[in-house]
N, C-alpha and C positions, 0 to 999 in steps of 0.2 A: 306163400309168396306168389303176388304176380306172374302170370305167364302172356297175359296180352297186354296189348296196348289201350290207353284210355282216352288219346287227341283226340278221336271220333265222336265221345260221346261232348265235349265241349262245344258248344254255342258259339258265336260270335258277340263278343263283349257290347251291349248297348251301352254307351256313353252320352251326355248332355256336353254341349259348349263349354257350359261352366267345369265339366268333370275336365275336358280336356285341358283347358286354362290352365285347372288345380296342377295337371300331370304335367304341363312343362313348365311350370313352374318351381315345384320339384325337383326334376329333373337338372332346369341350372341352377337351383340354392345347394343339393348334391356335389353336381359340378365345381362350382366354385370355390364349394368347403374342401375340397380332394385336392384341388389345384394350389390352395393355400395349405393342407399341410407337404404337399410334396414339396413345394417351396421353402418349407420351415424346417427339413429334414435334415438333420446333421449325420453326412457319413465321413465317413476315414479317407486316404490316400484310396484305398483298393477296392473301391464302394460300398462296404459293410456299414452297417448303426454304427453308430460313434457309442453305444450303450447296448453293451453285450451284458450287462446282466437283466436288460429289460427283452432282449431278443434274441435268442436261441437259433442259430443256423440249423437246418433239419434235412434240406436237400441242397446240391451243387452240382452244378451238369455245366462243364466247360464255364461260360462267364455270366451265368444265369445262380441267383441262390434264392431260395427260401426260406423266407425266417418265421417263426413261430412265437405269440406274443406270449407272456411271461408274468405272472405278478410278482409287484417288489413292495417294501413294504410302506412306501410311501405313495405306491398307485397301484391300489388291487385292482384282480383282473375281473370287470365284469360280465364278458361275454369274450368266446376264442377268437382270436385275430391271427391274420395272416400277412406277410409282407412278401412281395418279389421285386428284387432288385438284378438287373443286367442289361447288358448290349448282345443286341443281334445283327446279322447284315441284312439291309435292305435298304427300303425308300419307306417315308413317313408317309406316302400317300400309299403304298404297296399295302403298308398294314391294316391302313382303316377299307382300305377297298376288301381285304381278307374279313374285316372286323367285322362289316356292317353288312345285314342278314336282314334284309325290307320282308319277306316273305317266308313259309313253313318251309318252303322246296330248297330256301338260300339257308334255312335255320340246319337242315337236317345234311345236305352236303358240307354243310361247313363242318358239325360235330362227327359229318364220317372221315373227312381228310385229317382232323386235330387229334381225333379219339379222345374227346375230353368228357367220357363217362357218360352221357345222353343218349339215353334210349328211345325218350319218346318226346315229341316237342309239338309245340302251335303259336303260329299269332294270330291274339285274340281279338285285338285291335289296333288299330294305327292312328296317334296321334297327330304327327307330324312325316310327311314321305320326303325322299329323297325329292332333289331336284336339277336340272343342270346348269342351276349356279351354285348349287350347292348340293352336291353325289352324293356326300359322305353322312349327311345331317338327316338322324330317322331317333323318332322317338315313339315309342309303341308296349304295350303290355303282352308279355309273353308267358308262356308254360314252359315247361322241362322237367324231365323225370331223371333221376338218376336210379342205378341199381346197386353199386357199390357202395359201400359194406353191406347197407341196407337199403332198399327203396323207401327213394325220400322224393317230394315234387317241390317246386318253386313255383306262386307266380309273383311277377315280379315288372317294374316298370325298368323297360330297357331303351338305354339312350345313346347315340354316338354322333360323333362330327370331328372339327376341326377349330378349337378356340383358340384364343388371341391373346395373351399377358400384356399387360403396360409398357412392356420395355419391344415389344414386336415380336416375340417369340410365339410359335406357333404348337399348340398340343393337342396332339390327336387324343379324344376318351374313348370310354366304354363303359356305361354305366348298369347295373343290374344290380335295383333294389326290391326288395320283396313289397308288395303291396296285398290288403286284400277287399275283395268285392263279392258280395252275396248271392251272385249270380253263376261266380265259380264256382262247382261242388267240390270239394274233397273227397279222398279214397282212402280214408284209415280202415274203412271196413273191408278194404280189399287188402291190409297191411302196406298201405304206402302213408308216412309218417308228411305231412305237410310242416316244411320248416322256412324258416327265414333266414335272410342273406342282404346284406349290402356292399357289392367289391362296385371297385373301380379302378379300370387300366388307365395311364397313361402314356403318349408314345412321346417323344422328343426327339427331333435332327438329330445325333451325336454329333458326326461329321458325316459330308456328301455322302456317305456308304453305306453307316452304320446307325440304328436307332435307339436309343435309351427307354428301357420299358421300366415301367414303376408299377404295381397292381399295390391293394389295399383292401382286404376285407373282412367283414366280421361275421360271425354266424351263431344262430340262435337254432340249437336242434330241437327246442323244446322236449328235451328231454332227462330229467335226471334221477339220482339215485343209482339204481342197478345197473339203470342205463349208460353209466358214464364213461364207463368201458369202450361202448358202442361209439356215443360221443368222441371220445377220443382217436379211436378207427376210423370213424367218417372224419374228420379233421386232417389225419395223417393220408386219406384215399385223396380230399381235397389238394394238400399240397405236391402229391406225385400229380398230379392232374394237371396242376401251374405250372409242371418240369415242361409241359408241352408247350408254353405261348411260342418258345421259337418258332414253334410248327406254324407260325399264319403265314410264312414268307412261301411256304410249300403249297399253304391253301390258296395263296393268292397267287400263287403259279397255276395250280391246277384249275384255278376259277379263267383266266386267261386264256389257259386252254383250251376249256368248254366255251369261253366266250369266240374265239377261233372258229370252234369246229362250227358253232351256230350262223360266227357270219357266213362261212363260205359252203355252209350246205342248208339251203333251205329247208323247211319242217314237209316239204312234199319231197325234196329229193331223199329222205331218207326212211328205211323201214322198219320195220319194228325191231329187228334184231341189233340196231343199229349203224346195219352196213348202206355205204355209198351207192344212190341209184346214180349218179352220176355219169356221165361217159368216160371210162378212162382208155388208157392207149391198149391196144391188144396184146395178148400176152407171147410178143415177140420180140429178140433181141434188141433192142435198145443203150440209151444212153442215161443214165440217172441224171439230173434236174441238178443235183446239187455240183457233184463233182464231173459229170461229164466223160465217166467210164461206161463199158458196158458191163452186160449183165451176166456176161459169159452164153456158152453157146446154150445153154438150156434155159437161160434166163432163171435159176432159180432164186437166185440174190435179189429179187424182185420185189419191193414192195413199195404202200400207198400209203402219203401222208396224209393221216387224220383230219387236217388240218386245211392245207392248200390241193389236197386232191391229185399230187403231182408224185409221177414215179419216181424212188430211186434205190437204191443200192443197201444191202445190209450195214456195209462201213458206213454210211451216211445218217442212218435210223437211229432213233432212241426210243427206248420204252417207259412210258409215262403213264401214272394214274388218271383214268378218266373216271367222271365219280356225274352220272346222271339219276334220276330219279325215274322208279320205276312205273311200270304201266298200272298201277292201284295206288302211284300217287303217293304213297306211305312210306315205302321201304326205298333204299337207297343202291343202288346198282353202281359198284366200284369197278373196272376193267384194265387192264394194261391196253394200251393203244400204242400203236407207233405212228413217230414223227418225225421230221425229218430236221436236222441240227441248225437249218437256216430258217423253219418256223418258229424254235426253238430259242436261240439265239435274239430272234424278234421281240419273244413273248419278256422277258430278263431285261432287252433293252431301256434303261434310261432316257427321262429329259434329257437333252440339250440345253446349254444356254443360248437363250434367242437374241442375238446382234441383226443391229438394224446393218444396212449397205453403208455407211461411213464407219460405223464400226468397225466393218470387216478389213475397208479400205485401210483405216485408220492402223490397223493392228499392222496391215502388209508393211505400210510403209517403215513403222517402228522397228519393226523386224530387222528389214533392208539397211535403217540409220546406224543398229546396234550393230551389226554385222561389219559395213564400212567401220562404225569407228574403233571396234578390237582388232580390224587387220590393221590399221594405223598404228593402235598403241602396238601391236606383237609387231609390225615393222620398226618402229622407233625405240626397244625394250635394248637397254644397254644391258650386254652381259660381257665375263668373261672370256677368256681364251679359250678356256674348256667346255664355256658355253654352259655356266653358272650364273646367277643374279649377283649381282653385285653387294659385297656384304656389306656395305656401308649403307646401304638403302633398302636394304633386305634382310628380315634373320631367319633363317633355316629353323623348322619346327620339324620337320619330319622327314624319313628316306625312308625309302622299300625297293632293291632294286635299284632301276636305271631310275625313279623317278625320286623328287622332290620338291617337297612343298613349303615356303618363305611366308613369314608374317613381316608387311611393310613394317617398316620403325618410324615410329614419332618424329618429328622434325627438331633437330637439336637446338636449334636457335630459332626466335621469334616469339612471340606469344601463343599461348596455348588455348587451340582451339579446340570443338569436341571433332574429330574425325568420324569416319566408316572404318571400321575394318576392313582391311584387302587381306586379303591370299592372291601367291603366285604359284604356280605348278611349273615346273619344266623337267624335261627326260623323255626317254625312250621306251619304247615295247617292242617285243618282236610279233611282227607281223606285218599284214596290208592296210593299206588307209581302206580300201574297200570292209574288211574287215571288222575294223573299228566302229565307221556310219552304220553296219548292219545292226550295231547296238545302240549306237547313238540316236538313231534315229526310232524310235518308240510315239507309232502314230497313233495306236490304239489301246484301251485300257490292257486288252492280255498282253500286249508287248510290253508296257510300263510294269505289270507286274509282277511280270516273267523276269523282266531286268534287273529290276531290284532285289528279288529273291536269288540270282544266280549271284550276282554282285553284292549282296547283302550290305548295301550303301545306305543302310538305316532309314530308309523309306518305308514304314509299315503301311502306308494305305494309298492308291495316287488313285487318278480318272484324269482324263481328255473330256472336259469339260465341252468344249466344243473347237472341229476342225474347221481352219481356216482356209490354207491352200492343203489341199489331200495327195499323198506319194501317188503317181501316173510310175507306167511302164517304162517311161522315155526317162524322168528323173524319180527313180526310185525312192532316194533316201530324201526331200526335196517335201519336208512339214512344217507347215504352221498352224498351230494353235492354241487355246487357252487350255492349262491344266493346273490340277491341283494335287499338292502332296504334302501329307502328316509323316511326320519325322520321328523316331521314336526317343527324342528328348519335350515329347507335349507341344511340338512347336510347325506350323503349318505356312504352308504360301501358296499361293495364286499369283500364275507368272503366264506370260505369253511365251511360248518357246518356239524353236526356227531349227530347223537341222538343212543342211544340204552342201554345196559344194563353191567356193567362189576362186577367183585369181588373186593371188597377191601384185602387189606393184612392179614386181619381178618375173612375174609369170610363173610362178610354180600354185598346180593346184594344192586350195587346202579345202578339207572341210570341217566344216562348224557345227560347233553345236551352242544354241544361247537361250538362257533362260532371266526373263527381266520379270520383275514382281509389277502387278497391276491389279485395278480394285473394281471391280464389278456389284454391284447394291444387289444383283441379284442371288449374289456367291455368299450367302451368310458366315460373320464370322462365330468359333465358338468359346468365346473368351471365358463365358460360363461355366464350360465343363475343362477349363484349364489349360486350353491347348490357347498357345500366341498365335497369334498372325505375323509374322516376320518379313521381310522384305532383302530380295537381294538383286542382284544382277550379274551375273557368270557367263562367262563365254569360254569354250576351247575350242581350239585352234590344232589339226591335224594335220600331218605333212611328211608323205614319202620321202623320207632322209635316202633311206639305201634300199635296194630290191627285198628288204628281210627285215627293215626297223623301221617304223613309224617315229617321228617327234611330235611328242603333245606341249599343247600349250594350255594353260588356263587362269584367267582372271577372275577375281569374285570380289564384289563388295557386299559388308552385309549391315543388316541394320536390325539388332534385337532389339530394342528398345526398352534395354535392360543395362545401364553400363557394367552393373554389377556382374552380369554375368557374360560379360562380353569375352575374357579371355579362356573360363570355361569353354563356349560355345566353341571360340576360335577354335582353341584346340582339338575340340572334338569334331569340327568339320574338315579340318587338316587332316585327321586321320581315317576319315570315309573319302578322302581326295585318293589317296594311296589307291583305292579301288579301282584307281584306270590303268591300273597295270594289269587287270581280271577282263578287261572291255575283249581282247581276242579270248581269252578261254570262255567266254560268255557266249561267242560267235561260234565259239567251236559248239559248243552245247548247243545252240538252236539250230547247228546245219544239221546234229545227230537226230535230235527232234522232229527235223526237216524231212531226211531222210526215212526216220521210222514212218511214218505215217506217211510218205510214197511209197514203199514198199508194202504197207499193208492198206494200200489202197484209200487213205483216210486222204480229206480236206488238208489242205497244208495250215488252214485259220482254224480255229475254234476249238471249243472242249474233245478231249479223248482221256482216257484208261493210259497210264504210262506204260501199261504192256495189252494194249490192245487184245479181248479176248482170242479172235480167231486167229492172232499170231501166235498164241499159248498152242490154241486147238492143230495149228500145223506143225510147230517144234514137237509136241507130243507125239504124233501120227508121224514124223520123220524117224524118232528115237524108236517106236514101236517097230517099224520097218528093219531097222539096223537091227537091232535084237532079232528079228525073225530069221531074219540074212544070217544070223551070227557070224557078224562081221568082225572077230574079231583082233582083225588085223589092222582097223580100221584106225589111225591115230590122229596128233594136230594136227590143223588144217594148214598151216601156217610152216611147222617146222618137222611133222611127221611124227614126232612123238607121241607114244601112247601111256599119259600118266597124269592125274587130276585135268580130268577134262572138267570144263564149264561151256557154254553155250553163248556164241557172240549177238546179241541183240538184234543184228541187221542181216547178217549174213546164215546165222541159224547152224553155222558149224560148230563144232567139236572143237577147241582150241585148250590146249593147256594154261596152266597160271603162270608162265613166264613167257605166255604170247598174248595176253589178255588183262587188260584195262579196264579197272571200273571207273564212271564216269556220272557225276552227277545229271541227271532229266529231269527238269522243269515240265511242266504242261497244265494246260485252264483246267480245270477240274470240270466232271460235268455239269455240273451247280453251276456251272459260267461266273461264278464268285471268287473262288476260290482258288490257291493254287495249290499243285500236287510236287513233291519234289524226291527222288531217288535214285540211289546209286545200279545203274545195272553195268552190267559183263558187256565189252566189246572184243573184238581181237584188234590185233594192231594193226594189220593189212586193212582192214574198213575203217578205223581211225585215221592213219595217213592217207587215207584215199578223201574220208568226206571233210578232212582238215582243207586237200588243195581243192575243193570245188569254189567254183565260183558264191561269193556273197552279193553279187550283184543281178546272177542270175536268179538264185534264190526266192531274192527281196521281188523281182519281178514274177515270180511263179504266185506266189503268194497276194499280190497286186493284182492279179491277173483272177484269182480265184475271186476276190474282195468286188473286183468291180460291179458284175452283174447284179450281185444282192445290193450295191450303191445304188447304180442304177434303175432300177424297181422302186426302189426307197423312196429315188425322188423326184419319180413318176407320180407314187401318189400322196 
C-alpha cells in the first residue's frame, strides 16, 4: 500500500488549441446530456424514482438519499451507477462558489473542509479560468487519489458554471469525467488501481433559501472476478461520500472566511504561525466592539477577531474552522479561529433585492394607501351589539377563545360573478397593544422565523427580501418591506408588508400590521417544484379596548387561482388566523429570550445556544458551592420549600415544581439558518416580572444594538 503522495511527481499537462477545443466541447455535450436527463426524471410526491425496482435506496441523511442503480430484466446493468437526490439550505450562487476549485490549493481545502475521501490531488491543466463576468465558469483536467477501500486515482476533465434551460431557469453543474492522456503516468506499480468515473451535480433554486441538488454517476473500476467484492465496497465508500454534498454550504462558509481574513490582513501583516502583526488595542480593560461591555477588571474575556482585527468579549466570539495551506504547499492546515458574531452574521448574509429610488418611493406610498383604506373599511364594518359580524353577510368558520374568524357569503341576488375570498377576524386577547406590534412587527429574517415557529402559523420558510423604511429608536415597531413566505400547503407569496402605528378618525391609536402581494421579475417563481405563487392582501387592525385586552381586527382577500381548491384553502387559513390569540405569549417568549442573553451578557440580535455555555459553567459552580456549604436547609426561592427542586433559567435559583414553569425558547441557531426551539425551567417571580417589562423598551434595545453594524454596512 501507498504511504506517500505522488502530485509531485506529475508534469503540467501540455495541451494544443485543438486539444482544448476538443475539452470544452466535451465538457458541454456532457453538460447538456446530464441536464436533459435530469429533466426526464420521473420522481414521486417525496422526491424518490418513481421506479423502485430499478433504484435501491442505500443512504438517507435528513432530506438527502442515495440511490444505487439496479439491473432489471429489461435494462441490464452495464456499469455501477449512482443517484443523489435532496434539498439543502443555502444560495445557488453559495454552492458553486463551494463547488468551483480553479487551482491545487482550492482543490485540496476544499476536499479537507467536505472529507470527501482525497488524499492527494493536482491541476494539471486549465482549459478555460474563471472570469468576472463569469466567477463560476472553470474547465480544467484534474487528478485525485482516493484511499478508501483501496487506492484508486482519477484523471479526469472537470467542468463547472452556471447554465441557462429555455424556460430561464438557471443550473449550477459540476462535471467530472475520466479522460486519459499519455503524458500522465500511472501507479499500479505502487498498487494504486487507475479507474474511471463520469458523475455530474446539479444545483437548482428550490425556493429563495433552499437548493435542490441532483448528482448522477457511473463508475468503471476495471476490475473483476475476485475483485468484485472490492468493486462493490468502493461503490458503497462512494455513496457514504455523497452523504457529504450538504457539506459545501460549510465549505463555502469557511472559504468566506479565509476570504475575510485575506482581505483585512495583508500577506506582510502576518507570520508564519499565523498570528496578527497588526496593531491591536493593549491588553487593558476595554469595551468589546460588538456588544459594548467590558472585559471585566482582568480583561480575561478578551479576545481578537480573525477577521476584522477588532476586540471583544467571549459572549460575542465563535469558534470556526479555518482551513489554510501549509508552508510546503502540499499539506493542508485546518485550525479553530475565533470570530466574532457580527463578521460572522456578514459572511451568511444574503443578496438584497435591488429597487431602483421610484421603487422604493413607490412601495411607501402603497403602504400608506393600504393602511388609510383598512382603517376606513374597520371604521365602516357593521357589527352587532356584542360586537359580532353580522350573520347575514358573514358566516362564522372558526372560534378559539375571545376570537373569531367569518367567511364573507356570496351575494343572494344578482348574477353570479367569480369573487376573492374574504376572511374577517374579530375578538379579544389579553394583553398590551404594545405587546402584540413586538410580534407583529418582524423586520428581519430571525424575527420572521422566530415568529412563525413560536406561532406555528404554517409558515415553513419566509426572508425580508429587502427593507424599505427600517424600525429607528424613536418608532420602533414602524417597517416596510418586501418579503417572502412558503406555506406549508406548497403555496408561496411575495408581498410588501407595513407594521407600525396610525390614528383612527376618532382618535384612538391602532396599530397595523398589512401584507399586500406584488411581483417582482427579479423574485423567481417556483411553479416547477410545485409550490403556487398566490396572491393576497391582509391587514390587522389593533386597539387598546381596556388597560388588559386588546381588540384585533383582520381583513384578508385571497386569490389561489385554483377555484377548486378555494374552500380548502379558506378553511385552512381560517384556522392559522386563530393564531393571533398566541401574538402576547409569543411576546412573552422573546422578552424571556430577551432577557437570557442580558444576563449572560449575549447580543440581544443574532445566533446563540438556548442555554448559553457559561450560563451552564456558573449554575454548575453555584450548586457545587451549596454542596460544599451543605446547606442544607436551603429551599424554594420563591415559597421556601425544600422538595423537587429545578433551577430557573434567569435567575439560577432553586425553585420547586409548584413555583416553576416550563416555557417554550426560540433562538437563531448558530448556523444563522436555522432555528432552535425548547422548553426550559423558569420560576414564577421572573416570569411575572419579565411578562410586565416593557415591549417597547425591548424593541428599542435591540434597535439600538442593529444600528451600528447598519450603519458600517452602508458606509461601504
Amino acid at each position: 500500500m501507498p504511504t506517500q503522495t505522488f502530485s509531485h511527481l506529475l508534469k503540467p499537462l501540455q495541451c494544443t488549441q485543438q486539444d482544448d477545443n476538443k475539452l470544452r466541447e466535451l465538457a458541454e455535450t456532457l453538460v447538456v446530456h446530464n441536464i436533459e436527463q435530469y429533466s426526464s426524471l420521473k420522481l414521486t410526491k417525496n422526491g424518490a424514482p418513481v421506479s423502485k425496482t430499478r433504484w435501491k435506496q442505500v443512504y438517507k441523511k435528513e432530506s438527502t438519499k442515495v440511490f444505487k442503480d439496479r439491473a432489471t430484466k429489461s435494462e441490464p446493468l452495464e456499469m455501477p451507477s449512482l443517484m443523489l437526490l435532496g434539498t439543502v439550505v443555502g444560495k445557488l450562487e453559495d454552492f458553486m462558489y463551494a463547488v468551483v476549485a480553479p487551482s491545487t490549493e482550492a482543490m485540496r481545502i476544499k476536499s479537507t473542509l467536505i472529507k470527501d475521501g482525497v488524499v492527494d490531488c493536482k491541476l494539471l491543466h486549465n482549459v478555460a479560468r474563471p472570469t468576472m463576468d463569469d466567477p463560476f465558469h472553470h474547465i480544467s483536467v484534474k487528478w485525485c487519489m482516493f484511499s478508501e477501500p483501496e487506492f484508486r486515482d482519477h484523471v479526469f476533465l472537470d467542468s463547472t458554471g452556471i447554465a441557462s434551460t429555455t424556460t430561464g431557469e438557471r443550473i449550477g453543474y459540476h462535471l467530472t469525467h475520466s479522460i486519459g492522456f499519455d503524458q500522465i503516468p500511472n501507479f499500479t506499480s505502487c498498487d494504486v488501481a487507475r479507474c474511471n468515473m463520469s458523475v455530474c451535480s446539479l444545483y437548482v433554486q428550490n425556493t429563495p433559501s433552499t437548493v435542490k441538488i441532483y448528482v448522477r454517476g457511473f463508475f468503471d473500476f476495471q476490475q473483476e472476478g475476485k475483485y468484485e467484492l472490492i468493486n462493490n465496497a468502493t461503490l458503497n465508500t462512494i455513496a457514504a461520500q455523497w452523504m457529504l454534498f450538504p457539506r459545501q454550504v460549510e465549505c463555502e462558509d469557511a472559504k468566506k472566511l479565509l476570504w475575510a481574513i485575506h482581505k483585512n490582513n495583508s500577506r506582510e501583516s502576518t507570520t508564519k504561525e499565523g498570528k496578527s502583526k497588526l496593531p491591536m488595542a493593549p491588553p487593558t480593560p476595554g469595551l468589546c466592539k460588538v456588544c459594548s461591555k467590558s472585559f471585566g477588571f482582568l480583561g480575561t474575556s478578551r479576545k481578537f477577531c480573525q477577521a476584522c482585527n477588532e476586540q471583544i468579549c467571549s459572549r460575542c466570539s465563535v469558534m470556526k474552522s479555518a482551513v489554510t495551506l501549509a508552508l510546503d504547499q502540499v499539506t493542508v492546515v485546518e485550525k479553530k479561529r475565533v470570530f466574532c458574531v457580527k463578521c460572522i452574521n456578514g459572511i451568511v448574509r444574503t443578496d438584497a433585492l435591488h429597487l431602483s429610488e421610484s421603487d422604493v418611493t413607490s412601495l411607501r406610498e402603497l403602504a400608506e394607501t393600504l393602511v388609510n383604506h383598512n382603517i376606513e373599511s374597520y371604521n365602516a364594518l357593521q357589527v352587532t351589539s356584542d360586537g359580532q359580524a353580522d350573520a347575514r353577510q358573514w358566516k362564522e368558520l372558526r372560534r378559539k377563545d375571545g376570537i373569531r374568524v367569518f367567511k364573507e357569503r356570496s351575494a343572494a341576488s344578482g348574477p353570479t360573478l367569480p369573487c376573492i375570498p374574504s376572511l374577517l377576524l374579530l375578538g379579544t386577547v389579553v394583553g398590551k397593544l404594545e405587546d402584540v406590534m413586538f410580534v407583529a412587527a418582524a423586520a428581519t429574517d430571525e424575527q420572521m422565523k422566530l415568529t412563525s415557529k413560536c406561532l406555528q402559523d404554517g409558515v415553513v420558510d419566509s426572508k425580508v427580501v429587502q427593507s424599505v423604511v427600517t424600525p429607528s429608536e424613536e418608532q420602533p415597531f414602524r417597517h416596510v418591506g418586501v418579503k417572502w413566505r412558503l406555506h406549508d400547503n406548497a403555496r408561496d407569496y411575495v408581498s410588501v408588508d407595513a407594521t407600525g402605528f396610525a390614528l383612527s378618525c376618532k382618535g384612538e391609536r391602532l396599530g397595523y400590521s398589512v401584507s399586500h402581494s406584488v411581483a417582482f421579475s427579479q423574485i423567481p417563481s417556483f411553479d416547477k417544484f410545485g409550490v403556487e405563487r398566490a396572491n393576497m392582501s391582509v391587514c390587522c387592525l389593533f386597539h387598546q379596548k381596556t388597560p388588559e385586552t386588546v381588540q384585533c381586527y383582520a381583513r384578508g382577500f385571497f386569490d389561489f387561482r385554483n377555484e377548486l381548491l378555494n374552500n380548502l384553502s379558506i378553511n385552512a387559513l381560517a384556522t392559522q388566523w386563530l393564531r393571533i390569540s398566541r401574538y402576547v405569549e409569543c411576546a412573552e417568549m422573546k422578552k424571556l429570550v430577551w432577557r437570557l442573553r442580558n444576563d449572560s451578557g449575549l447580543p440581544a440580535n443574532g445566533p446563540m445556544m438556548i442555554e448559553p455555555a457559561e450560563q451552564r459553567a456558573l449554575e454548575i459552580s453555584r450548586t457545587d458551592k451549596s454542596q460544599d456549604k451543605g446547606d442544607s436547609t436551603a429551599g424554594c426561592a420563591v415559597c421556601q420549600r425544600s422538595l423537587g427542586f429545578s433551577t430557573c433559567k434567569i435567575c439560577r435559583c432553586s425553585v420547586c415544581s409548584g413555583c416553576s414553569v416550563k416555557k417554550l425558547v426560540c433562538v437563531l441557531a448558530p448556523d444563522c439558518r436555522t432555528m432552535l426551539d425548547k422548553k426550559r425551567t423558569f420560576c414564577t417571580a421572573c416570569v411575572c416580572q419579565v411578562a410586565k417589562s416593557a415591549a417597547l423598551a425591548i424593541a428599542k434595545d435591540e434597535i439600538h444594538e442593529r444600528q451600528p453594524q447598519d450603519d458600517e454596512s452602508d458606509a461601504h
